[in-house]
C-alpha positions as CSV (number, residue, x, y, z in Angstrom):
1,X,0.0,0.0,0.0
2,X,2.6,2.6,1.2
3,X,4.5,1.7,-2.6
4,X,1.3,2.5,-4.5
5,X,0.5,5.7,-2.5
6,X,4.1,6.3,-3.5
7,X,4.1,5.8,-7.2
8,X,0.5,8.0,-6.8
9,X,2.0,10.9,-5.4
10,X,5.1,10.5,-8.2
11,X,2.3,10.3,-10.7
12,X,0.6,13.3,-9.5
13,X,3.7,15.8,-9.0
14,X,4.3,14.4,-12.5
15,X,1.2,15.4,-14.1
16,X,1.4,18.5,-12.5
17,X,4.6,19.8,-14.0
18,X,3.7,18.3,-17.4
19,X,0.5,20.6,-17.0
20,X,2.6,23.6,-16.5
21,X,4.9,22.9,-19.4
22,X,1.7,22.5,-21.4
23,X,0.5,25.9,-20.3
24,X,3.6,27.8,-20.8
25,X,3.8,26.1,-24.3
26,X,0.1,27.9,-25.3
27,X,0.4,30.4,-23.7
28,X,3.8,31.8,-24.3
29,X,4.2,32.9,-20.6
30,X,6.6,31.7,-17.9
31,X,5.7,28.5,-15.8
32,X,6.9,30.3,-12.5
33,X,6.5,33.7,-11.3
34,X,9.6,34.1,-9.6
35,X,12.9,32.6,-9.3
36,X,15.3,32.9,-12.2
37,X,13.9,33.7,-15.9
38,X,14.7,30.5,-18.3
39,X,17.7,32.0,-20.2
40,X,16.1,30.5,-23.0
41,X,12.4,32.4,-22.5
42,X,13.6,35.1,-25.1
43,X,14.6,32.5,-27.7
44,X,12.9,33.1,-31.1
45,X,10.3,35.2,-30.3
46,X,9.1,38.3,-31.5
47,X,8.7,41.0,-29.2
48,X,6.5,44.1,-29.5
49,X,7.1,47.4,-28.4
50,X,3.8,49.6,-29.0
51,X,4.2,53.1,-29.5
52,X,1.6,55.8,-28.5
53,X,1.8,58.2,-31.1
54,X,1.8,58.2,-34.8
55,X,4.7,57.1,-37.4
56,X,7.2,59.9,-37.6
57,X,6.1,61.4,-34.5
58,X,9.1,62.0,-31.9
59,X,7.7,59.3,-30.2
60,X,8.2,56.9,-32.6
61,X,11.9,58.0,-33.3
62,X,12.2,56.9,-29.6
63,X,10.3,53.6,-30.1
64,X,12.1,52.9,-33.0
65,X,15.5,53.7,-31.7
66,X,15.1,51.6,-28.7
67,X,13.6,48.5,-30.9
68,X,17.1,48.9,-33.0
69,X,19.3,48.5,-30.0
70,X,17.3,46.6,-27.4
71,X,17.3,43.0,-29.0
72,X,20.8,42.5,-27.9
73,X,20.7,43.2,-24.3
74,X,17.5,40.5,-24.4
75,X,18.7,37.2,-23.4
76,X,17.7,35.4,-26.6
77,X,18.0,38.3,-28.7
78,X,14.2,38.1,-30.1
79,X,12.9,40.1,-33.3
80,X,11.8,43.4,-32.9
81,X,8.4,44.4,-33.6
82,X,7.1,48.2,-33.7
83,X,3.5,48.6,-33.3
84,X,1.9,52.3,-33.2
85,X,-1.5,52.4,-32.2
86,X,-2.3,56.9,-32.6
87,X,-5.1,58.9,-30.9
88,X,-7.0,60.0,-28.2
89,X,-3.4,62.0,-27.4
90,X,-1.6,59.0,-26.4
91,X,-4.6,57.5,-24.9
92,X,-5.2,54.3,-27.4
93,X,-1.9,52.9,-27.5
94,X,-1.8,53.2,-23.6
95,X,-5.2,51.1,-23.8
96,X,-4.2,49.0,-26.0
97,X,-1.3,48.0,-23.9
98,X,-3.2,47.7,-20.9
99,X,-4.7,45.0,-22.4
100,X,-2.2,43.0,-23.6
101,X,-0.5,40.1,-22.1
102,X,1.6,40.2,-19.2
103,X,4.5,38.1,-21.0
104,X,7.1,40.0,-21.4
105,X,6.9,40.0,-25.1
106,X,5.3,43.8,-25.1
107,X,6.0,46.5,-23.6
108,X,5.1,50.4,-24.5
109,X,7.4,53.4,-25.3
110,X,4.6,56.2,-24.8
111,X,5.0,59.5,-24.6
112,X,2.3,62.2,-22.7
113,X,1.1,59.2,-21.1
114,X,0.4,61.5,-17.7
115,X,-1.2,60.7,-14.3
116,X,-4.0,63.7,-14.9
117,X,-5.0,61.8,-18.1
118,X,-6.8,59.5,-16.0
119,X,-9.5,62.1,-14.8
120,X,-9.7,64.0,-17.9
121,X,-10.2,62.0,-20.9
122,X,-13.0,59.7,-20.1
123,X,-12.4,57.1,-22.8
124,X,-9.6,56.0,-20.5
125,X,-9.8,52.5,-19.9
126,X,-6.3,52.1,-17.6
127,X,-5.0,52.6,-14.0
128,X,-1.5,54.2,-14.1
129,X,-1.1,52.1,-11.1
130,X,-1.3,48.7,-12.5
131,X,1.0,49.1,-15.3
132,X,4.6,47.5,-14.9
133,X,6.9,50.9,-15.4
134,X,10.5,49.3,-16.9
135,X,11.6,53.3,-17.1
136,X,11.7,56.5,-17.3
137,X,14.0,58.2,-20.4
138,X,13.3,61.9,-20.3
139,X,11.5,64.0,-18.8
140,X,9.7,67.5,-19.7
141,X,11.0,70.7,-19.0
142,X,9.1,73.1,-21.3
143,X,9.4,76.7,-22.4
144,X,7.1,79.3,-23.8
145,X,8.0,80.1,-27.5
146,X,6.5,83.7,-29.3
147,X,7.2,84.6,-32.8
148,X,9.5,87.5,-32.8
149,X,6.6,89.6,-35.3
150,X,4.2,89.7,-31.8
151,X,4.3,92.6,-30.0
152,X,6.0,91.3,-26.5
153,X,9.5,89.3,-26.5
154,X,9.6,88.7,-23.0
155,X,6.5,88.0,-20.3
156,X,7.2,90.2,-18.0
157,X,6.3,93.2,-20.3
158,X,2.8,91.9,-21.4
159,X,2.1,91.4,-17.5
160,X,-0.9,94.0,-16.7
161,X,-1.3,94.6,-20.5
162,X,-4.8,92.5,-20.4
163,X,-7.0,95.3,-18.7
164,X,-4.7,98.0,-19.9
165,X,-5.6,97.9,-23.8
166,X,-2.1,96.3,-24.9
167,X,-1.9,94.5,-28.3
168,X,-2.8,91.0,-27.9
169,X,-1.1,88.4,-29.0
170,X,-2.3,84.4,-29.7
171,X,-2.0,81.2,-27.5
172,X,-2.3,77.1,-29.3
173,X,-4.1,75.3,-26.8
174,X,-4.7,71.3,-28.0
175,X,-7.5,70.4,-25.7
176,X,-9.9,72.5,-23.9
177,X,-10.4,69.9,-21.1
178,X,-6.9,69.4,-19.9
179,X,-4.6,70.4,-17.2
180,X,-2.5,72.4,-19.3
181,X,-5.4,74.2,-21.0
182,X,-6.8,75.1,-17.5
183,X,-3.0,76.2,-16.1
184,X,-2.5,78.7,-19.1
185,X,-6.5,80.1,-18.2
186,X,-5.2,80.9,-14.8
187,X,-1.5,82.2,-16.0
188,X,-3.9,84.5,-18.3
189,X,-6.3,85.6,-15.4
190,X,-3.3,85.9,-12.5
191,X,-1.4,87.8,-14.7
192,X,-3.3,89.7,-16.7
193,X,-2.4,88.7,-20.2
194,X,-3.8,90.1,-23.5
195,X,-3.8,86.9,-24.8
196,X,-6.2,85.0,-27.0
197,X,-5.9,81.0,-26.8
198,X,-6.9,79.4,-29.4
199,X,-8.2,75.9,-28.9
200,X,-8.4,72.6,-30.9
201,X,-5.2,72.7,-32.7
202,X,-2.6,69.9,-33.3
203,X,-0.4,68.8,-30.3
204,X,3.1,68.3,-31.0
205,X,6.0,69.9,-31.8
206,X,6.0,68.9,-35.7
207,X,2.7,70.4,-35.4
208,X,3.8,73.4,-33.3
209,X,6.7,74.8,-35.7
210,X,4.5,74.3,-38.5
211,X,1.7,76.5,-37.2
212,X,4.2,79.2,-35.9
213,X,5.9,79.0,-39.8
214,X,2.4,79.9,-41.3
215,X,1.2,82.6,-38.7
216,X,-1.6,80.7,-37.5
217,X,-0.3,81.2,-34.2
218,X,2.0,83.4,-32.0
219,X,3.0,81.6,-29.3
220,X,2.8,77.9,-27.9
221,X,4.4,76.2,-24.8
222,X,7.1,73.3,-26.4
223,X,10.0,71.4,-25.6
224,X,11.9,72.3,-28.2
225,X,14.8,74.5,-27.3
226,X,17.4,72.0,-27.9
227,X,15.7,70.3,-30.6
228,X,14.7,73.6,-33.0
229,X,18.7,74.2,-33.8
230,X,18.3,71.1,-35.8
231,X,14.5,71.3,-37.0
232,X,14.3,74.9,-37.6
233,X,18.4,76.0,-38.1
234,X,18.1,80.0,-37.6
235,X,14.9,80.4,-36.1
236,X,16.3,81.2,-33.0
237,X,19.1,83.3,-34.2
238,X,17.9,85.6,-36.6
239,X,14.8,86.2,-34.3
240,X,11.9,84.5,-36.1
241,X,11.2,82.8,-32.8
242,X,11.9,84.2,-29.1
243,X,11.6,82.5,-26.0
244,X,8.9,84.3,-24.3
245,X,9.1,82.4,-20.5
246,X,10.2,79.7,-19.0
247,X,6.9,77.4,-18.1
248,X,8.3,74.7,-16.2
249,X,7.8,74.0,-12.3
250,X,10.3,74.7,-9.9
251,X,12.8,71.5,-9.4
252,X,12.5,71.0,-13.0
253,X,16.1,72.5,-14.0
254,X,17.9,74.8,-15.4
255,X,18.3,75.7,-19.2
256,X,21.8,74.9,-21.0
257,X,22.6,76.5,-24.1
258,X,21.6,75.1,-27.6
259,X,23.7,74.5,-30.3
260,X,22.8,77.7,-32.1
261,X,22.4,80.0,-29.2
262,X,22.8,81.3,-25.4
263,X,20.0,80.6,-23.6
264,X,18.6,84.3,-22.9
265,X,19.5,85.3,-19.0
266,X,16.5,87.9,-18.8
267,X,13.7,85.0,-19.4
268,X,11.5,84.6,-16.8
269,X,9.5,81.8,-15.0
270,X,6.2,81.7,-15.0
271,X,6.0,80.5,-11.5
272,X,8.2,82.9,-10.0
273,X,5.5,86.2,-11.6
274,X,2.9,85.1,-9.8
275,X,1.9,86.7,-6.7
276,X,0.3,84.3,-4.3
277,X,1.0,81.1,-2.8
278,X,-1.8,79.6,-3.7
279,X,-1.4,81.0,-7.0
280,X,1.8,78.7,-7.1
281,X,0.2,75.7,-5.7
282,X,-1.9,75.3,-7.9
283,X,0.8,76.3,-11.3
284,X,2.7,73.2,-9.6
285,X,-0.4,70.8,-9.2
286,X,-1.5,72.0,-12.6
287,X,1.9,70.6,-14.1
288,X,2.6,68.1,-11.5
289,X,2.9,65.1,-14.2
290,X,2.9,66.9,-17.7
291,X,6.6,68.2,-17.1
292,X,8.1,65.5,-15.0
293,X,9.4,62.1,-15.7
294,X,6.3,60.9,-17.8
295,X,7.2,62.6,-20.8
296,X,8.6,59.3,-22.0
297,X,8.5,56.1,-20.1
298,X,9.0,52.7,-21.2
299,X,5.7,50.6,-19.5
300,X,4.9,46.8,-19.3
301,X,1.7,45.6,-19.0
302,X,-0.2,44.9,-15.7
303,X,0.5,41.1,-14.5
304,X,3.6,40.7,-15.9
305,X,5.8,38.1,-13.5
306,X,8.5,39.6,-11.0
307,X,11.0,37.2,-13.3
308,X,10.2,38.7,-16.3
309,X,10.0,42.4,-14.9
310,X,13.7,41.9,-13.4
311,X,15.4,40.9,-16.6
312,X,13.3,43.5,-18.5
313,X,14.3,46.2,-16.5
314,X,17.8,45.0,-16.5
315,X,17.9,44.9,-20.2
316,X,16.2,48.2,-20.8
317,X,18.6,50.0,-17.9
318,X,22.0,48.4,-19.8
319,X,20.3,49.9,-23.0
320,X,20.1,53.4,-21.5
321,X,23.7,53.2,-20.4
322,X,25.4,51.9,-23.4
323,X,27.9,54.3,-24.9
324,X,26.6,53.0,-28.7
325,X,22.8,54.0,-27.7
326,X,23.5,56.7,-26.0
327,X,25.4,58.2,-29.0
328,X,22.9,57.7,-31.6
329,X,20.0,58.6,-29.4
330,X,22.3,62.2,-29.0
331,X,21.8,62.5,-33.0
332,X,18.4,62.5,-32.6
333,X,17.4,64.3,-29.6
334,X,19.8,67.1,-30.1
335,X,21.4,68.4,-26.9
336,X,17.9,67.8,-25.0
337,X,19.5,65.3,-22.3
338,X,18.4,62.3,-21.0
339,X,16.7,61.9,-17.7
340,X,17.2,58.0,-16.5
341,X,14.9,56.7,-14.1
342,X,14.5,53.1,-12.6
343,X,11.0,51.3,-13.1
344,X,11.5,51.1,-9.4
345,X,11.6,54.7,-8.9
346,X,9.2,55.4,-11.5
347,X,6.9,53.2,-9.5
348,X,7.4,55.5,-6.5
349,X,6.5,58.8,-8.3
350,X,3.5,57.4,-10.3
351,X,2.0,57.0,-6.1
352,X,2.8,60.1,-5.1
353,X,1.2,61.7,-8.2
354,X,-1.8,60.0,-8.1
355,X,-2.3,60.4,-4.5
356,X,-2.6,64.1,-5.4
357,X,-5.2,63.8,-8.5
358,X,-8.3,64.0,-6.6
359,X,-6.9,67.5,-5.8
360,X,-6.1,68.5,-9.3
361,X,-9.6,67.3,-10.0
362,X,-11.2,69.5,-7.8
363,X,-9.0,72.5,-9.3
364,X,-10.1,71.8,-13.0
365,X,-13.8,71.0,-12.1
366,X,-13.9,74.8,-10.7
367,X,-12.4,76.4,-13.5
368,X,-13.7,74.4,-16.1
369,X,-16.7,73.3,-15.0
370,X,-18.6,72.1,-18.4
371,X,-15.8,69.3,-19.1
372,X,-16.6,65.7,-18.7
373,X,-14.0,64.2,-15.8
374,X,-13.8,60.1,-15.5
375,X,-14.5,59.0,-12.0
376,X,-13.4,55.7,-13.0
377,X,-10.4,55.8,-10.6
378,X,-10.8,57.4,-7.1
């Protein structure tokens, strides 16, 4: 009896195991969730890396830079896949991720993939919190741009201009509901700015520097200073385009010079011309996520095994920090640096910003109270 309850429990274990072989054979995932990674996981598969934005965007320069050099810091060395799946500003691909298979053979590159979105756009069908950050490349410092025809180079001498009759000049606004949209409505009220914002154009910098070329436009908010040397040569140096303020938070850091030209020392913050605290709260909580670290992160999907996580993070971190990558990424970007987070740290910061979107909420709905909000995430 004791041998047959034996050989039972050996027939049992075995089944067992030869179930969770079967498994990971149709389902392409791991058979444990922890533990070492099989060296041999990676090993002729392709892997995906969905990008947020559309071909030729910025975005997809980054996507497709990274799926160029990535491969080879995978154990296995898989093919690369780029998948972009466009619209809802960043908002499909980051759904479309959401709902993909915690394998480890996708992951996203997005860009303007912000905590805030998750309250404002209500087609929004993710929770920031559930995603597998792998990290963070860049992050968003911004400045305000004004074509050097409008009739103020500077902020500081269209402050008080609103009420007092001064020529007005024009503000591109993408979105009507959004935290940027509601920021620049206060910076216009607090600082009395004849300024008209015009709503529902094109996001983007492509976008941007075409709409300045043609007029449409005087000003827009862009992280472009490093970037326009190469996009638009001379633009900055014969004057076609100024740089009317400096719209980033404080902590955000300071501006180098460009490749064409000194960084002007008489530009102003935004945040520093405004004359209350509260004021200043809210300008921060108002661009809390937008210009921080989530200007482009690298994301897995929600489930994805500790095992998996830890060797995609590894990989993605050596990418980052190899001299061949970081070179050719330099081509593209310009001299707009890198800003290398962990998908550990990342993880941290995504908390602490969403622990303070109920508050940002409650700032939008009083100033723009006919915009639908998603109350999907408390």
């Amino acid at each position: 009896m004791n041998k047959f309850r034996m050989w039972l429990n050996c027939g049992i274990r075995l089944t067992t195991i030869i179930a969770a072989v079967a498994l990971t054979a149709v389902n392409g995932r791991p058979a444990q969730t922890s533990g070492e990674l099989d060296p041999n996981y990676f090993n002729g598969k392709t892997f995906r890396i969905v990008i947020n934005y559309e071909p030729g965007s910025s975005a997809d320069l980054f996507g497709r830079m990274i799926a160029k050099h990535l491969a080879k810091f995978l154990p296995g060395n898989p093919r690369m896949l780029v998948v972009n799946r466009s619209g809802a500003s960043g908002t499909v691909g980051a759904n479309y991720l959401y709902t993909a298979r915690g394998d480890g053979l996708t992951i996203g590159m997005f860009s303007a993939l912000y905590p805030s979105n998750q309250i404002t756009f209500p087609d929004v069908q993710f929770n920031m919190l559930k995603f597998r950050p792998l990290a963070s490349i860049q992050g968003r410092n911004q400045l305000w741009f004004i074509r050097g025809a409008a009739p103020y180079d500077r902020i500081q001498k269209a402050v008080g201009q609103g009420s007092a009759g001064g020529p007005r000049f024009t503000y591109a606004e993408e979105a009507l509901c959004g935290a940027n949209s509601v920021r620049e409505k206060l910076v216009q009220e607090w600082l009395d700015l004849p300024m008209d914002i015009k709503y529902g154009l094109p996001g983007g910098r492509r976008a941007a520097m075409q709409q300045l070329e043609r007029g449409d436009i005087d000003s827009v908010q862009q992280s472009m200073w490093y970037t326009l040397p190469k996009d638009r040569p001379g633009w900055l140096k014969n004057g076609f385009l100024k740089v009317f303020a400096n719209a980033s938070p404080p902590g955000a850091g300071d501006f180098q010079d460009n490749r064409e030209t000194a960084f002007p020392k008489d530009v102003k913050p935004v945040y520093e011309l405004l004359k209350t605290e509260e004021q200043k709260r809210q300008y921060v909580l108002l661009s809390l996520d937008s210009l921080g670290p989530f200007h482009r992160t690298i994301y897995a999907p929600p489930g994805t095994p500790g095992n998996v996580l830890k060797v995609l993070r590894k990989s993605i971190w050596d990418m980052l920090h190899d001299q061949t990558f970081t070179a050719e990424i330099e081509r593209l970007r310009g001299a707009d640096p890198l800003d290398i987070r962990s998908g550990e740290k990342m993880e941290e910061i995504i908390k602490t910003a969403l622990g303070k979107v109920q508050e940002l909420k409650a700032i939008m709905q009083k100033h723009a109270p006919n915009c639908p909000f998603n109350d999907k995430f408390k």
